[in-house]
C-alpha positions as CSV (number, residue, x, y, z in Angstrom):
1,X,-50.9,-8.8,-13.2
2,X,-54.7,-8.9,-13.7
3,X,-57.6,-11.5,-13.1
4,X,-60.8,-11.5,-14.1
5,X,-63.6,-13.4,-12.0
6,X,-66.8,-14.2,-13.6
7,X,-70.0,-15.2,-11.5
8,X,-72.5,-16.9,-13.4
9,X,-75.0,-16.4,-11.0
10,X,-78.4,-14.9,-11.9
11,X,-79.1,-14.1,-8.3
12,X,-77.1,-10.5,-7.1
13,X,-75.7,-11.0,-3.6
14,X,-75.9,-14.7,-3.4
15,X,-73.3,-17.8,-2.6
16,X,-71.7,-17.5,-5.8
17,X,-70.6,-14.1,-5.4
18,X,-69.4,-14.4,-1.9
19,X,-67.5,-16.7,-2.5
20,X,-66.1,-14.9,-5.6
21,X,-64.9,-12.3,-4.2
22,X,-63.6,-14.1,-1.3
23,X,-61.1,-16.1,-4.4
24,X,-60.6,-12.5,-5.7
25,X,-59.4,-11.0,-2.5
26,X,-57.2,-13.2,-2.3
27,X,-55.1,-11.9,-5.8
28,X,-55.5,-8.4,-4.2
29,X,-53.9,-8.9,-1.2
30,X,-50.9,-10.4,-3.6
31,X,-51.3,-6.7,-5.6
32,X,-52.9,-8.0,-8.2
33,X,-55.7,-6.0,-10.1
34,X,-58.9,-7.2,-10.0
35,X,-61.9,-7.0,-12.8
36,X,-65.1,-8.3,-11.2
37,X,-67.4,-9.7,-13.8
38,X,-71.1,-10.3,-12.1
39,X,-73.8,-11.8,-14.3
40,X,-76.3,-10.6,-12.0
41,X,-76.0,-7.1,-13.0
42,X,-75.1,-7.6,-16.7
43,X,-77.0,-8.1,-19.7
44,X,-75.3,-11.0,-22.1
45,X,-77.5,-12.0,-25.0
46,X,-77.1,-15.0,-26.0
47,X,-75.5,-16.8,-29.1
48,X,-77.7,-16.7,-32.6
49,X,-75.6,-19.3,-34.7
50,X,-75.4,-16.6,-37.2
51,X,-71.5,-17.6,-37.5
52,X,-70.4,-14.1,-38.7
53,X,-67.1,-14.9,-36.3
54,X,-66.0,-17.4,-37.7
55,X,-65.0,-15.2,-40.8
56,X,-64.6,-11.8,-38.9
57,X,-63.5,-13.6,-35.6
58,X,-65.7,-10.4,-34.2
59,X,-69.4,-11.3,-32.4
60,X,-71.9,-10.0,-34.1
61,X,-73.8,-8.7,-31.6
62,X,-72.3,-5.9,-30.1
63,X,-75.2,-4.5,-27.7
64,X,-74.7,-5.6,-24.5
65,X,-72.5,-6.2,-21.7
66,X,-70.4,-8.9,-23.6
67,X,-68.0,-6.7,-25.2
68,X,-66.9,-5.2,-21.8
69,X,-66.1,-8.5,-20.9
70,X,-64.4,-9.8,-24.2
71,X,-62.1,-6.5,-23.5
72,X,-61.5,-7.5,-20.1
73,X,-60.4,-11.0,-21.3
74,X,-58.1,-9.9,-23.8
75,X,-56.3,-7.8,-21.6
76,X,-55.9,-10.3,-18.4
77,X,-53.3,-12.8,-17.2
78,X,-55.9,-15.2,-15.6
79,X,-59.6,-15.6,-15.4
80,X,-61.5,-17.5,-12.6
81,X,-65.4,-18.2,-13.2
82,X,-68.1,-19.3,-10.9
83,X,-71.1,-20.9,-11.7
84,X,-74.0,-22.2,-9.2
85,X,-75.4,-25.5,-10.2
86,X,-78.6,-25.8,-11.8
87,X,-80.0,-29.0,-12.9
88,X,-76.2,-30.2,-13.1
89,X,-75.0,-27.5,-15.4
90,X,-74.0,-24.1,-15.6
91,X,-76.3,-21.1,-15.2
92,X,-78.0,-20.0,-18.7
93,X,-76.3,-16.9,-18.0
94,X,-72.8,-18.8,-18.0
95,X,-73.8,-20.6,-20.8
96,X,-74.7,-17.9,-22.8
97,X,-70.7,-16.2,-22.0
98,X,-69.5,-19.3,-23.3
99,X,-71.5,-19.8,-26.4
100,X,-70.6,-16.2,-27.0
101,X,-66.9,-16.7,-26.9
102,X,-66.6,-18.5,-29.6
103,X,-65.6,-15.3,-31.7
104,X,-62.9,-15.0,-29.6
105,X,-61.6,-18.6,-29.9
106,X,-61.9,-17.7,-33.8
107,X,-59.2,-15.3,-33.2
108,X,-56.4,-17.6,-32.4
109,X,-55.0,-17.5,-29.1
110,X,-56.8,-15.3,-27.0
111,X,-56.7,-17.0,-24.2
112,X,-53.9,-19.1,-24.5
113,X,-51.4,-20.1,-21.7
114,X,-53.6,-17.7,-19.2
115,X,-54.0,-20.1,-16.2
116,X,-57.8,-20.4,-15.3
117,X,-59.6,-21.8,-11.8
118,X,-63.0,-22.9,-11.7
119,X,-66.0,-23.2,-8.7
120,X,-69.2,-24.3,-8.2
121,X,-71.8,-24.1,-5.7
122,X,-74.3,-26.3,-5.5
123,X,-76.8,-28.0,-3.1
124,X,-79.0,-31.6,-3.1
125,X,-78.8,-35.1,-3.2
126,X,-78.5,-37.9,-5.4
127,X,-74.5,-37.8,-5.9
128,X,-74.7,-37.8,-9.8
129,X,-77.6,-40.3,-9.6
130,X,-79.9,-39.4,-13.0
131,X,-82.7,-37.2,-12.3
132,X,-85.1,-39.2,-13.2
């Protein structure tokens, strides 16, 4: 069996990442194989609208770091991503995976019935009160 983990933090070392591969040791211990995907160290450009998937069901842009991880993706049995909060979203770097995989959703299932977890790490106040 094999997971991938996906940090959507920007900052290399930091919360999100601990505590990512803390979630991902735990599927090694259980002899699963691990594919650690850090967004700190990668390069993901992001979405141009261009909409050459949607015929192709192939991105586009096929310079960067993305297609390592649309490999990785295909190939798994599960997929857990991490994102820190900013300004109650997702990291631009997250974002920017997920805008992206919409040439793999164009394909059909390529994700279907893998099981997925989610975390966040965030910091503040206001408990969902608006910003403003």
């Amino acid at each position: 069996m094999k997971v991938v983990g996906i940090s959507g933090s920007p900052r290399k070392g930091g919360n999100t990442e601990c505590l990512m591969r803390e979630c991902l040791d735990e599927f090694t211990t259980h002899g699963w194989t691990v594919l650690e995907f850090y967004l700190s160290g990668k390069a993901v450009k992001p979405c141009i609208g261009c909409e050459t998937c949607v015929e192709s069901g192939v991105c586009a842009i096929s310079d960067d770091d993305m297609t390592e991880l649309f490999n990785a993706l295909a190939g798994c049995d599960a997929v857990i991503i991490g994102s820190p909060v900013y300004y109650r979203n997702v990291t631009a770097q997250l974002k920017a995976v997920f805008d992206r995989s919409f040439s793999s959703y164009q394909r059909g299932e390529f994700l279907a019935g893998k099981p997925g977890g989610a975390m966040t790490v965030g910091r503040g106040q206001g408990a969902g009160r608006p910003l403003y």
